[in-house]
C-alpha positions as CSV (number, residue, x, y, z in Angstrom):
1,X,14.7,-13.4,-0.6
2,X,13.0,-11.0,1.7
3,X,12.0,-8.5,-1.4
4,X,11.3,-11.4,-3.0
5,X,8.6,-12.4,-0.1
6,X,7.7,-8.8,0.7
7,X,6.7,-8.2,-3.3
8,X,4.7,-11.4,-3.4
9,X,2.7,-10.7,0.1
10,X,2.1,-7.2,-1.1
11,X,0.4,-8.2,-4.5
12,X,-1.6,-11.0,-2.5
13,X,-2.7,-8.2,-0.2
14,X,-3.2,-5.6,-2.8
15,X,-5.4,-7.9,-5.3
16,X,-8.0,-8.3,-2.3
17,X,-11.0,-6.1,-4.4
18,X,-13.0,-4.9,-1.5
19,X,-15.3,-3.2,-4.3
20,X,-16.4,-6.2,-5.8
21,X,-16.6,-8.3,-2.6
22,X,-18.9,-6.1,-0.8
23,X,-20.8,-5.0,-4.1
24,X,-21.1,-8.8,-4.8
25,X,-22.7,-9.6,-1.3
26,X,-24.9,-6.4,-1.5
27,X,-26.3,-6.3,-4.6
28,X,-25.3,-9.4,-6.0
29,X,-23.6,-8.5,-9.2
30,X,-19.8,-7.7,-10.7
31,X,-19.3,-4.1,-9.8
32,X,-17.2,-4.4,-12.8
33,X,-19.6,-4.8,-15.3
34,X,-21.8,-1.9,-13.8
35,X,-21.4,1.3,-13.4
36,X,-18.2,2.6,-15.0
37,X,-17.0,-0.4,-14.8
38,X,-14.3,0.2,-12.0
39,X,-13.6,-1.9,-9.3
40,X,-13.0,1.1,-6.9
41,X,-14.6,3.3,-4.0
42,X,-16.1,6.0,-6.8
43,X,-18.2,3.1,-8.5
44,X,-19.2,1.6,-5.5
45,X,-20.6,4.5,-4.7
46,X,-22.5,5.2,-7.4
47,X,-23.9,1.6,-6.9
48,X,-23.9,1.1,-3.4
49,X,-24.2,4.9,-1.9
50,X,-21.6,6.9,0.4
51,X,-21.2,4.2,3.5
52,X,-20.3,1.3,1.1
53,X,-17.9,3.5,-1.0
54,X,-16.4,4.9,2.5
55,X,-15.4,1.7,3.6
56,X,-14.2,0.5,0.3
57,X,-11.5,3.5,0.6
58,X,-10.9,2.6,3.9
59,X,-10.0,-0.8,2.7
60,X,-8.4,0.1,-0.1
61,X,-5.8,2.3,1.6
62,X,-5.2,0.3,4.6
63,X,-4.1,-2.4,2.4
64,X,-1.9,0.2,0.6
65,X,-0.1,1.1,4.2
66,X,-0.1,-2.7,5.0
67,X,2.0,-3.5,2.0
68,X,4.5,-1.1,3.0
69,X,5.0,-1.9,6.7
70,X,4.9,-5.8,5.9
71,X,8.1,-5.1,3.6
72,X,9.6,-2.9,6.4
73,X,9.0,-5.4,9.0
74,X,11.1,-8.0,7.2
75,X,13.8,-5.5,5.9
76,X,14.5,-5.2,9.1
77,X,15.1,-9.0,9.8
78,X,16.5,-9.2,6.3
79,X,19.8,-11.0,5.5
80,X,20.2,-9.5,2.1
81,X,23.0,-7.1,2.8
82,X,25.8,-9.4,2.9
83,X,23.9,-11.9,0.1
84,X,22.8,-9.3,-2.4
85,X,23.8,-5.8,-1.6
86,X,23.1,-4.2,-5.0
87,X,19.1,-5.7,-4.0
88,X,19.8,-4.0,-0.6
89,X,19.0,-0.6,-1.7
90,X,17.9,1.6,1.7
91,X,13.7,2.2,0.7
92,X,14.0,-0.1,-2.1
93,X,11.9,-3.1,-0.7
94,X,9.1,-0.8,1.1
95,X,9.1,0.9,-2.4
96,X,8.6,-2.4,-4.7
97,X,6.1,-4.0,-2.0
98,X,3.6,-0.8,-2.8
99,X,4.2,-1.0,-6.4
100,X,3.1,-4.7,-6.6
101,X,0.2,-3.9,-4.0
102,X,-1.1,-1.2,-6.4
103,X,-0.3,-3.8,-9.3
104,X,-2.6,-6.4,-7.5
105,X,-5.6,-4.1,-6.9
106,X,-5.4,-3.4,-10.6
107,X,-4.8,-6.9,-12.2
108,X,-5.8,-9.4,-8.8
109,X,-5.1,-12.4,-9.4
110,X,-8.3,-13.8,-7.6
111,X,-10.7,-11.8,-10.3
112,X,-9.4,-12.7,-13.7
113,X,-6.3,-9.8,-13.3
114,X,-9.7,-7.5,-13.7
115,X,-9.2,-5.1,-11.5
116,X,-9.6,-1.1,-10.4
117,X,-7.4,1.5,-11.2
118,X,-5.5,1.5,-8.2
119,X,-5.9,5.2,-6.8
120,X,-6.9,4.7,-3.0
121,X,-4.3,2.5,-2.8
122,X,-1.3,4.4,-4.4
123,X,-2.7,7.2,-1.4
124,X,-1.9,4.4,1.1
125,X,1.3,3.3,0.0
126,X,2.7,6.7,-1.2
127,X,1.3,8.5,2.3
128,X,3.5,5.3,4.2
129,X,6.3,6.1,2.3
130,X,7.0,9.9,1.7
131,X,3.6,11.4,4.3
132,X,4.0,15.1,3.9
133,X,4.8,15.2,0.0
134,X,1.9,12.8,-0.2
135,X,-0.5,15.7,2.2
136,X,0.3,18.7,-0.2
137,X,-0.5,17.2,-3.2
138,X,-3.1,15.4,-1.3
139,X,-4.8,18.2,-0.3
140,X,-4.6,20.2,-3.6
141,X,-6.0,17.0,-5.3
142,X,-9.2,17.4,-3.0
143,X,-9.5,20.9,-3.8
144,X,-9.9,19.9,-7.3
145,X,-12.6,17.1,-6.6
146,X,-14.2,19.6,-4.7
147,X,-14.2,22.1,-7.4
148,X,-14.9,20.5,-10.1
149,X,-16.3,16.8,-8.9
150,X,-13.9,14.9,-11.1
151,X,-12.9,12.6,-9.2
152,X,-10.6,11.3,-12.1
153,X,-8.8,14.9,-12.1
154,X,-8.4,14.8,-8.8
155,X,-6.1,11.1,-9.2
156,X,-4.4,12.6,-11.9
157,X,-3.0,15.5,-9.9
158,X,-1.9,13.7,-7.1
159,X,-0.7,10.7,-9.8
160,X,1.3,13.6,-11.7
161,X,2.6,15.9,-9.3
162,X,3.7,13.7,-6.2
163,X,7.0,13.1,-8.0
164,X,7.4,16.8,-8.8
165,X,6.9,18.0,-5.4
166,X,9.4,14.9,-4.1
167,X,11.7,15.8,-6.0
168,X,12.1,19.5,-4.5
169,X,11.8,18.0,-1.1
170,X,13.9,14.6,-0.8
171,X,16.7,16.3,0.5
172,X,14.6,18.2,3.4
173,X,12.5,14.9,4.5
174,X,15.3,12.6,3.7
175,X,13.7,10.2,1.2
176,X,15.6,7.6,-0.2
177,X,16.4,7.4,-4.0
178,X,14.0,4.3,-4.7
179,X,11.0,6.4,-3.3
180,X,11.2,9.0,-6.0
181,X,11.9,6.4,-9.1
182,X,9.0,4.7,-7.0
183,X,6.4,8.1,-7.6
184,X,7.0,8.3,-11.1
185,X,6.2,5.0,-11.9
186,X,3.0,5.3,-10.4
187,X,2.8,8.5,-11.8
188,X,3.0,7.1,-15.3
189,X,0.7,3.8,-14.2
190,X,-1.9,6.4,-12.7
191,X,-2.0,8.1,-16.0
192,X,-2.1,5.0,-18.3
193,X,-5.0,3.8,-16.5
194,X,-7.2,7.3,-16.6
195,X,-6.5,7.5,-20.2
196,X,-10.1,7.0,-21.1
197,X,-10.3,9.6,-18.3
198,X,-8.5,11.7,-19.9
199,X,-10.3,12.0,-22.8
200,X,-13.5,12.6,-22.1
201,X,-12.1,15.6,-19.2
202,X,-11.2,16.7,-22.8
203,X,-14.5,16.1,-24.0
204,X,-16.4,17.7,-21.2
205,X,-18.2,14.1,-21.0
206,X,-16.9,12.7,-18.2
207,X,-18.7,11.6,-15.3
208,X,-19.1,13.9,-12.0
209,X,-18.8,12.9,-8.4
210,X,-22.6,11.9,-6.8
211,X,-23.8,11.2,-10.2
212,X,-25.5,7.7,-9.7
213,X,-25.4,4.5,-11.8
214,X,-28.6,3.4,-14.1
């Protein structure tokens, strides 16, 4: 019952759009509809500028790190090892508390299950959960943005390769199974939703960082 309240909390918390809430009191319009069209930090500041999109991020992580200590928090009081011990799993409730937050900042219940792609906050949660994997492919998926000023590149990499470098290093940080299943599910939902990314990266047409919205 714990998971059960952990997972529902953490998709309550997650589908909190911080994008279109301040966008909507600033500017008065649906960030969503303007712009690209994301509900995210990247759009905002196209709209709003650099100080709006900061605290967007902010936000949008926070609530990604939230998720994951709420569901630790009651793990710990939890009385599912002697009701349900195959639901018991060491990780496994920090790990399905993230993936619903990240599922409510993309389809929130409070907007129409509209949402962003989910990218600051899959840096939250994953960083709460497995820190220095998250940091080195962190910091290469910066060096990318930097270079190139995709930002969408940039999520991809750190989407794609979190697992990868997990994997080589679960056994030297100690990371429980869930957390790796955990990375390449967001792996796979981080590339499903840039696939329109994808394309025009391909194409050469997509849209660089600092390029304002008409």
């Amino acid at each position: 019952m714990d998971v059960v309240i952990a997972v529902l909390l953490a998709y309550l918390l997650g589908a909190v759009s911080f994008s279109y809430e301040i966008t909507k009191k600033v500017k008065k319009i649906d960030i969503r509809t303007t712009g690209s069209g994301n509900a995210g930090a990247t759009n905002t500041m196209r709209i709003l500028g650099t100080g709006p999109a900061i605290i967007v991020l902010s936000l949008d992580i926070i609530k990604g790190i939230a998720a994951v200590w709420i569901a630790r928090g009651l793990e710990q009081m939890a009385v599912l090892p002697t009701l349900f011990p195959a639901v018991a799993t060491e990780g496994l409730a920090p790990a399905l508390a993230g993936f619903a937050a990240i599922l409510g900042h993309n389809w929130p219940v409070y907007y129409g299950f509209r949402g962003g792609k989910g990218v600051a906050t899959t840096v939250g949660v994953v960083a709460s959960l497995v820190f220095f994997p998250a940091i080195y492919v962190g910091l290469a998926a910066i060096a990318a943005i930097i270079v190139t000023r995709y930002v969408s590149l940039g999520s991809l990499i750190f989407g794609v390769f979190t697992p990868v470098v997990l994997w080589f290093t679960m056994s030297h940080y100690d990371h429980p199974p869930p957390y790796f299943w955990f990375s390449v599910a967001v792996g796979v939902l981080l590339v499903y939703q840039h696939r329109t990314n994808v394309v025009r990266l391909l194409r050469g047409t997509e849209s660089k960082l600092g390029k304002k919205s008409s």
